[in-house]
Structure formats: structure tokens, C-alpha cells
DSSP file (Angstrom, degrees, kcal/mol; ACC not computed):
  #  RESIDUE AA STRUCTURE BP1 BP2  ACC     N-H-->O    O-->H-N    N-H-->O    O-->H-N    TCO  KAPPA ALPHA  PHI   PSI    X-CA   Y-CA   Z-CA
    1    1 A X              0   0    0      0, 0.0     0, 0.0     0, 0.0     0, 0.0   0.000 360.0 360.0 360.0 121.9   31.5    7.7  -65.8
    2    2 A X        -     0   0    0      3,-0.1     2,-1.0     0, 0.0     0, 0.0   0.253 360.0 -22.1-125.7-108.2   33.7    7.2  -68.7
    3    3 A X  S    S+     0   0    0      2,-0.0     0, 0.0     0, 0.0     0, 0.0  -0.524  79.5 159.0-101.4  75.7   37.0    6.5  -69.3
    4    4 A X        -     0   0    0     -2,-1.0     2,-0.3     1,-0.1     0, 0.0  -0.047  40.6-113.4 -93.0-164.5   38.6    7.9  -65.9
    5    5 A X        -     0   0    0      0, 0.0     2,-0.7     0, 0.0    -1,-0.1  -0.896  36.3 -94.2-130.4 152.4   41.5    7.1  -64.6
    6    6 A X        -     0   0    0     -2,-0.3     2,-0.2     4,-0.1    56,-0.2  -0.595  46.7-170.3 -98.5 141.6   41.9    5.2  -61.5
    7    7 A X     >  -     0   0    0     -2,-0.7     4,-2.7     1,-0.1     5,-0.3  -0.567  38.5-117.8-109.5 169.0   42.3    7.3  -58.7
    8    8 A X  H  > S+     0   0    0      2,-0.2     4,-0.8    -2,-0.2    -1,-0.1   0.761 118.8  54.4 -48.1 -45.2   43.3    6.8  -55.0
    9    9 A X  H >> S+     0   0    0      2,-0.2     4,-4.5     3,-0.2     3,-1.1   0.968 102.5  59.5 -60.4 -76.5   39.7    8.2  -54.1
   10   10 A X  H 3> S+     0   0    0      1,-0.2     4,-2.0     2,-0.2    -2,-0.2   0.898 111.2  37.6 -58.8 -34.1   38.1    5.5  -56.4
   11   11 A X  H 3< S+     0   0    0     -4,-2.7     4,-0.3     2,-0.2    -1,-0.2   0.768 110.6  59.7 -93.4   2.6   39.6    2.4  -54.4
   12   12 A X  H <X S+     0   0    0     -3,-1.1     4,-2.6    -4,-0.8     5,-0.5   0.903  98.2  57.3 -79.3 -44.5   39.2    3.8  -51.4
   13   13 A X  H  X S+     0   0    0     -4,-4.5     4,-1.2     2,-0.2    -2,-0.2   0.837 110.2  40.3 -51.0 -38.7   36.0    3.9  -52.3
   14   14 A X  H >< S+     0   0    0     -4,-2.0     3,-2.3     2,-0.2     2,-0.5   0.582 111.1  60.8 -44.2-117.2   35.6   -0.4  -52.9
   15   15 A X  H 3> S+     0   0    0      1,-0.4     4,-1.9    -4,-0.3    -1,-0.2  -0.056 106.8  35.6 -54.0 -47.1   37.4   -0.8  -50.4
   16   16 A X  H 3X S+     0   0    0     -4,-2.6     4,-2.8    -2,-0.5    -1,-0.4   0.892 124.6  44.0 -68.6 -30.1   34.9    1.0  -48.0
   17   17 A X  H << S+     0   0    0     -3,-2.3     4,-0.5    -4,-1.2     5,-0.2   0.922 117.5  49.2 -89.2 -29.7   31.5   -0.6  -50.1
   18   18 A X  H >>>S+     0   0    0      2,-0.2     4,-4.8     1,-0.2     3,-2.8   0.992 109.0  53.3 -68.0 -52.3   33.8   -4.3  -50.1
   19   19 A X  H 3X5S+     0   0    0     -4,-1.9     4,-2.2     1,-0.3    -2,-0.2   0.903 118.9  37.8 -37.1 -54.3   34.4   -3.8  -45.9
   20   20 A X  H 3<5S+     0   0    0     -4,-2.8    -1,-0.3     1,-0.2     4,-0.2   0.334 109.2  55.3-101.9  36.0   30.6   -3.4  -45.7
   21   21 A X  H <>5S+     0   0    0     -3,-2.8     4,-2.0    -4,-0.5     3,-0.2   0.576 111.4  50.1  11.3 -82.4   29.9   -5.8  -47.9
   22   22 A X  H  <5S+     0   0    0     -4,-4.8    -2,-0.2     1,-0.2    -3,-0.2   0.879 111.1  45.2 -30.0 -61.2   32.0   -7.8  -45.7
   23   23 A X  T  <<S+     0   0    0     -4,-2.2    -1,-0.2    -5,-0.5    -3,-0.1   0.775 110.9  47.8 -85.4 -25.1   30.4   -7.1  -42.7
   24   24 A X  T  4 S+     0   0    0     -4,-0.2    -2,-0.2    -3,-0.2    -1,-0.2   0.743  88.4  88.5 -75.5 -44.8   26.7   -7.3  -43.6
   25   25 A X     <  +     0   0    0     -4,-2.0     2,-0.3    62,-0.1    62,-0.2  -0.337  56.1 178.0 -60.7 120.9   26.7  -10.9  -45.5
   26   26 A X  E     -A   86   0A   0     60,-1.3    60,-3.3    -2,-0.1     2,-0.3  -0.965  28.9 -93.4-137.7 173.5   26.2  -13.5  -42.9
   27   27 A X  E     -A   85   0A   0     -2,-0.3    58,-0.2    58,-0.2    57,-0.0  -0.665  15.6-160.9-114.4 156.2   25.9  -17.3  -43.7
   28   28 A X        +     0   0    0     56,-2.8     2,-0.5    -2,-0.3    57,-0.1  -0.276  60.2 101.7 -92.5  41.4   23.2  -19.3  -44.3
   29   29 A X  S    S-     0   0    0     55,-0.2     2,-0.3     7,-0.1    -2,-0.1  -0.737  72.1-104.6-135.7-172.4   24.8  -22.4  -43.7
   30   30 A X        -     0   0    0     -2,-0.5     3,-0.5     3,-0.1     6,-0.4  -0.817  50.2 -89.7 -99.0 146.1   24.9  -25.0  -40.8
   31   31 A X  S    S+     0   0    0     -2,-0.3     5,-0.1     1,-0.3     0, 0.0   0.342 105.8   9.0  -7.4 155.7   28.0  -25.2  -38.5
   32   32 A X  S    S+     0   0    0      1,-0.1     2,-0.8     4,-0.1    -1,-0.3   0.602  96.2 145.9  -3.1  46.0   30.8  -27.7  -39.7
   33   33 A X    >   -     0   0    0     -3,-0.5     3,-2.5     1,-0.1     4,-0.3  -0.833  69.7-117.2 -99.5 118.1   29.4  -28.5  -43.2
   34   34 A X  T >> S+     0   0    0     -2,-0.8     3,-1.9     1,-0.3     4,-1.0   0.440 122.1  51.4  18.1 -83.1   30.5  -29.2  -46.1
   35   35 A X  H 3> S+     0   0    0      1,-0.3     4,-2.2     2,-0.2    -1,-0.3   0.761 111.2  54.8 -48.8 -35.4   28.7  -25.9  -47.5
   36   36 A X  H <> S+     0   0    0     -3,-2.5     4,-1.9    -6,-0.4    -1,-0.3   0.744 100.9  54.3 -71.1 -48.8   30.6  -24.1  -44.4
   37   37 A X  H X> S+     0   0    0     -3,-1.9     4,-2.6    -4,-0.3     3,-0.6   0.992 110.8  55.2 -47.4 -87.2   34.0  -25.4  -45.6
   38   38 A X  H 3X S+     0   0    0     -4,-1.0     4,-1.7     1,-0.3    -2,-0.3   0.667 107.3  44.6  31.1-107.5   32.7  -23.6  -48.9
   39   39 A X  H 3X S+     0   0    0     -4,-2.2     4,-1.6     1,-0.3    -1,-0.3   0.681 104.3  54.0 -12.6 -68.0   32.3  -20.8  -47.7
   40   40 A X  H <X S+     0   0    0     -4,-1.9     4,-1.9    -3,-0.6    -1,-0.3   0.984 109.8  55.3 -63.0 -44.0   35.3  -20.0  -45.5
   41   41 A X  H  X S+     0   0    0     -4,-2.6     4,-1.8     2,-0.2     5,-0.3   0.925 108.4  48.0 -34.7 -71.5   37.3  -20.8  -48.6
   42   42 A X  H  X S+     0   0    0     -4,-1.7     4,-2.2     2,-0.2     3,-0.3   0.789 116.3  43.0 -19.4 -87.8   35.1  -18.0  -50.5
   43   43 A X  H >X S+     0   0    0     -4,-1.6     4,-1.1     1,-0.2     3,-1.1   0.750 111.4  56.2 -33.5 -74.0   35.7  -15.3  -47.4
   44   44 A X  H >X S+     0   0    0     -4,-1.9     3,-1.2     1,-0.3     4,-0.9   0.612 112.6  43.2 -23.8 -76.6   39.5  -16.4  -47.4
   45   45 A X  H >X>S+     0   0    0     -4,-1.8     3,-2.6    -3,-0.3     4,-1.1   0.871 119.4  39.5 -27.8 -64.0   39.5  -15.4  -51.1
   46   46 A X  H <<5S+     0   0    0     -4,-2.2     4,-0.4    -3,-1.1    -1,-0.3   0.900 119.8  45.6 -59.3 -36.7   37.7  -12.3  -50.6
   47   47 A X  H <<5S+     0   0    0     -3,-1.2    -1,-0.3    -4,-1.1    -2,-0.3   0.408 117.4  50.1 -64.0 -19.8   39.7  -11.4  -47.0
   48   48 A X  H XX5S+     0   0    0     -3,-2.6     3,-3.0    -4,-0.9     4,-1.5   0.901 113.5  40.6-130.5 -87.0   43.0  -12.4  -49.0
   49   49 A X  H 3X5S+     0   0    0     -4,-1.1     4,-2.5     1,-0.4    -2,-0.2   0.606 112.0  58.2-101.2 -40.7   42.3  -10.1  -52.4
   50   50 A X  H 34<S+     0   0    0     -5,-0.8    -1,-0.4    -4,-0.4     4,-0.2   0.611 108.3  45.8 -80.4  -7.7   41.0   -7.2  -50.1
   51   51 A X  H <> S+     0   0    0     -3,-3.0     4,-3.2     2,-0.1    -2,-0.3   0.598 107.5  52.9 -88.9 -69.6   44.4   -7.4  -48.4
   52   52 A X  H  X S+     0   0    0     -4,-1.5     4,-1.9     1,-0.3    -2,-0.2   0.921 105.1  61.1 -48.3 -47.2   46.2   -7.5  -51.7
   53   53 A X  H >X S+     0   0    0     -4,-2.5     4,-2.4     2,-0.2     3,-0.7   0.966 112.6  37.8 -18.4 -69.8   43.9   -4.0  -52.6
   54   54 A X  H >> S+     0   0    0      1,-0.4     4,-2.2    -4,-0.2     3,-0.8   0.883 113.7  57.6 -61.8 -50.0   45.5   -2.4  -49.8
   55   55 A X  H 3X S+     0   0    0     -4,-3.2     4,-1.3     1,-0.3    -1,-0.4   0.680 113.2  39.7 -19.2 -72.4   48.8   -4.0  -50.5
   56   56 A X  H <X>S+     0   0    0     -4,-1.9     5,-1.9    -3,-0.7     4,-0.7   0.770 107.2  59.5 -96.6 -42.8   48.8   -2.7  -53.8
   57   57 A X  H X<5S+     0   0    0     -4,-2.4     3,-1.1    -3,-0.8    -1,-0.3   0.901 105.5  54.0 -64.3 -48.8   47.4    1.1  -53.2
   58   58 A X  H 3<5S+     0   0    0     -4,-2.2    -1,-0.3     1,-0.2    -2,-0.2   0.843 106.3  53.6 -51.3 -32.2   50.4    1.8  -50.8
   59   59 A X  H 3<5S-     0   0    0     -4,-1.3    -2,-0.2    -5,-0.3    -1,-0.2   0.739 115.0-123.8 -59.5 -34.9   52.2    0.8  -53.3
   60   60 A X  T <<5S+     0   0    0     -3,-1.1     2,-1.1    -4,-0.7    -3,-0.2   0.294  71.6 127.3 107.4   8.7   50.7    3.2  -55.8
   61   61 A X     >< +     0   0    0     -5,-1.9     4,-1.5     1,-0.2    -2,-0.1  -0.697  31.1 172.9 -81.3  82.3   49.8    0.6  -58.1
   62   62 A X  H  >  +     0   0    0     -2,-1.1     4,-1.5     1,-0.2    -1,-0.2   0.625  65.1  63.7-101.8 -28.5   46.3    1.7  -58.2
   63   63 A X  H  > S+     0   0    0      2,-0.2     4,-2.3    -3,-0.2     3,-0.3   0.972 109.0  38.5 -78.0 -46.9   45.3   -0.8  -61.1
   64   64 A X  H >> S+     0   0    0      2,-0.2     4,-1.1     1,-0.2     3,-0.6   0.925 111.1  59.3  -1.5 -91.5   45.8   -3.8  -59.1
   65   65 A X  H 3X S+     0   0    0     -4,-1.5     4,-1.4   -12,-0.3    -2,-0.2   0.599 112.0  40.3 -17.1 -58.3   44.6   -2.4  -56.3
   66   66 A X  H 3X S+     0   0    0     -4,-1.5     4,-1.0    -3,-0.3    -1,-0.2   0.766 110.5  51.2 -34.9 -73.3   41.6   -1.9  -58.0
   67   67 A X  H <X S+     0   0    0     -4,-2.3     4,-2.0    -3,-0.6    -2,-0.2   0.780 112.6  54.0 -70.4 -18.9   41.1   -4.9  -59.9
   68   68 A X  H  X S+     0   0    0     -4,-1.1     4,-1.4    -5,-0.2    -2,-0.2   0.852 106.5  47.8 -79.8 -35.8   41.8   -6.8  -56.6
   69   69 A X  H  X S+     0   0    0     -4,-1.4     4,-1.6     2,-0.2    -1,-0.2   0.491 101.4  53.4 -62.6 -25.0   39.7   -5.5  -54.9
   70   70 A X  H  X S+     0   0    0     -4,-1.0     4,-2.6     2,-0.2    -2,-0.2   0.853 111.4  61.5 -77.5 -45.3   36.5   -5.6  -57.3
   71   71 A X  H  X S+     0   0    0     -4,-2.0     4,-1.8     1,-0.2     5,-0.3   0.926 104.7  53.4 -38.2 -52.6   38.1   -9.8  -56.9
   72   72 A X  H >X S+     0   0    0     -4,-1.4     3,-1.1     2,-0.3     4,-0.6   0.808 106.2  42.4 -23.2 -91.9   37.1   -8.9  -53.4
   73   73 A X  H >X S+     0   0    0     -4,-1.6     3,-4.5     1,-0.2     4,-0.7   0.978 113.2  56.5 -23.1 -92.8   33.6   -7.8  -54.0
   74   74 A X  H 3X S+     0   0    0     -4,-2.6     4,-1.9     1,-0.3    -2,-0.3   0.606 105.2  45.1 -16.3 -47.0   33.1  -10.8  -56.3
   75   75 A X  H <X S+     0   0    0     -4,-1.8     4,-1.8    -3,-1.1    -1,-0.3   0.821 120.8  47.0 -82.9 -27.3   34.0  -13.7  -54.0
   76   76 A X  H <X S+     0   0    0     -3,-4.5     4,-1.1    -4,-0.6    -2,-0.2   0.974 120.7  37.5 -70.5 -60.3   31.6  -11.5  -51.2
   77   77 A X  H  X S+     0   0    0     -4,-0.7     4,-3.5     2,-0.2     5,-0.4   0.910 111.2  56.5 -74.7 -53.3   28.7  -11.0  -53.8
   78   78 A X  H >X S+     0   0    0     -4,-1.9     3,-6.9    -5,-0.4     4,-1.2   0.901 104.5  59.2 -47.5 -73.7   29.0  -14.6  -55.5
   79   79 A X  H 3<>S+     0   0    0     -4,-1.8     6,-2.6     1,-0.3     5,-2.5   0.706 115.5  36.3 -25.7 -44.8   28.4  -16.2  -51.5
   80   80 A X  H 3<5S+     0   0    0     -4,-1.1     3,-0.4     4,-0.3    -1,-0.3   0.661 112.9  54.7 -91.2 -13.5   25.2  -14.4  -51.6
   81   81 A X  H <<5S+     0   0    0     -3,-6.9    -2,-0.2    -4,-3.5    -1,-0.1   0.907 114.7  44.6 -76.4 -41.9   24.2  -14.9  -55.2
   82   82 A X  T  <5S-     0   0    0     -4,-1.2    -2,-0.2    -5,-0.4    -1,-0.2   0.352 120.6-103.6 -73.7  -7.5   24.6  -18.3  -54.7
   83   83 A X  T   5S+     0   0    0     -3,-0.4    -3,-0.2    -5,-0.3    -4,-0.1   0.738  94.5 100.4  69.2  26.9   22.8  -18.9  -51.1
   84   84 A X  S   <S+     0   0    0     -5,-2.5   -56,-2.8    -6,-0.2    -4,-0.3   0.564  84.6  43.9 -80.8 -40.6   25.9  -19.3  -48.9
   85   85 A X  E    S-A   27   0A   0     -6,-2.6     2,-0.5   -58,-0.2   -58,-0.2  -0.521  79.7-135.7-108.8 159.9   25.7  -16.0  -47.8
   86   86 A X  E     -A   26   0A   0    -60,-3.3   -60,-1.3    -2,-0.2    -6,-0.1  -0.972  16.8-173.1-115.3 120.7   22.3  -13.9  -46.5
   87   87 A X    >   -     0   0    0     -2,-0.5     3,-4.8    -7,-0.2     7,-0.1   0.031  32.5-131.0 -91.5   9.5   22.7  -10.4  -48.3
   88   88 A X  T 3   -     0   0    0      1,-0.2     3,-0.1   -62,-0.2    -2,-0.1   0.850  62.9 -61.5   8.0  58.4   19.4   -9.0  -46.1
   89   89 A X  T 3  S+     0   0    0      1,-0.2     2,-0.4     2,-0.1    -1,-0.2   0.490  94.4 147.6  89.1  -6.6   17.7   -7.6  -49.0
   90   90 A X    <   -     0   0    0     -3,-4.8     4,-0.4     1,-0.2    -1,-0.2  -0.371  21.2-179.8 -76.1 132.8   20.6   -4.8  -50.0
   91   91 A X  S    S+     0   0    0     -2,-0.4    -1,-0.2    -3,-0.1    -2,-0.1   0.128  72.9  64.0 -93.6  18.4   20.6   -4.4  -53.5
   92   92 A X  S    S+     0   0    0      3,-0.0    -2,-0.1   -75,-0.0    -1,-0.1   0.582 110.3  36.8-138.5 -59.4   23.5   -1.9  -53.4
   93   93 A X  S    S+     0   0    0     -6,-0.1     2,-0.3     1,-0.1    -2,-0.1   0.843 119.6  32.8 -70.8 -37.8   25.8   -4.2  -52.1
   94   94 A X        -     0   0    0     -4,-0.4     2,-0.8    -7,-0.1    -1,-0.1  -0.910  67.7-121.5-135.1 162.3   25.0   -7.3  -53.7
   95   95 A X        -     0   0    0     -2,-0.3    -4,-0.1    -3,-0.0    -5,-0.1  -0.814  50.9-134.6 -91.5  95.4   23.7   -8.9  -56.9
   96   96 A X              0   0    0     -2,-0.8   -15,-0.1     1,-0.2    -5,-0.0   0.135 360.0 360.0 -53.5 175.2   20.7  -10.7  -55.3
   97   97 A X              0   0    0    -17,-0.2    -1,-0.2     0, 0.0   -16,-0.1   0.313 360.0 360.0 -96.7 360.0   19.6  -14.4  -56.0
């Protein structure tokens, strides 16, 4: 992988790894806490930016898209680096603690 160009192909692909990403991370934190609060902010972000992906790829703005979607990832991956989020063991998905 070098200097490619970004293609339609490459953000569909985040887009599928953020979705399960998404869907695999559950939280470690207790019902109406503080940390909970946290959290939903985090998802928003990541749910909001993962929107803004799609947003952008229909559009045909692919670097956007792209960079928004890695945002995506990031707010998903931070929850679990950080011990909001339970990442069960995938190293693929997430940067473990």
C-alpha cells in the first residue's frame, strides 16, 4: 500500500470494518453514570461521522468520506482503548488497552 488513490471500494471498505466495529464494542459502564453520559457522547460522534462518510461518498467526495469515516473508527476504537467500551479480545478491530 502506497500512495493509492481513494477509491469507492476503499471506503466502502471502513465503512463495513467501522459498522462492525460498531456492533461488537459493548460498554463497560453502569447504567445512568457519569461514564455512560461519556460514552453516548463518544457513539454520537462516531454514529454522526459515520453518517457524514456516507454523506460524503454519494457525493463523490471520496476524501472526506474517507477521512470521516477513519473519525468514525477513532471515537469507536478510543471507547475501548480507554475502558468505556469492551472490545472482546479483537485485535483487528480495535487498538487494545
Amino acid at each position: 500500500m502506497g500512495n493509492e488513490l481513494v477509491s469507492i471500494e476503499l471506503v466502502e471498505k471502513y465503512l463495513e470494518l467501522t459498522r462492525r466495529a460498531r456492533e461488537k464494542a459493548t460498554p463497560l459502564v453502569e447504567k445512568d453514570s457519569d461514564e455512560e453520559l461519556r460514552l453516548q457522547s463518544m457513539l454520537r460522534m462516531a454514529d454522526d461521522y459515520s453518517h457524514d462518510a456516507k454523506h460524503f461518498m454519494l457525493k463523490g467526495d471520496l476524501v472526506r468520506a474517507f477521512g470521516a469515516i477513519n473519525y468514525a473508527h477513532a471515537w469507536i476504537d478510543a471507547g475501548v482503548r480507554i475502558g468505556l467500551l469492551d472490545g472482546h479480545g479483537d485485535d483487528e478491530l480495535f487498538t487494545l488497552p
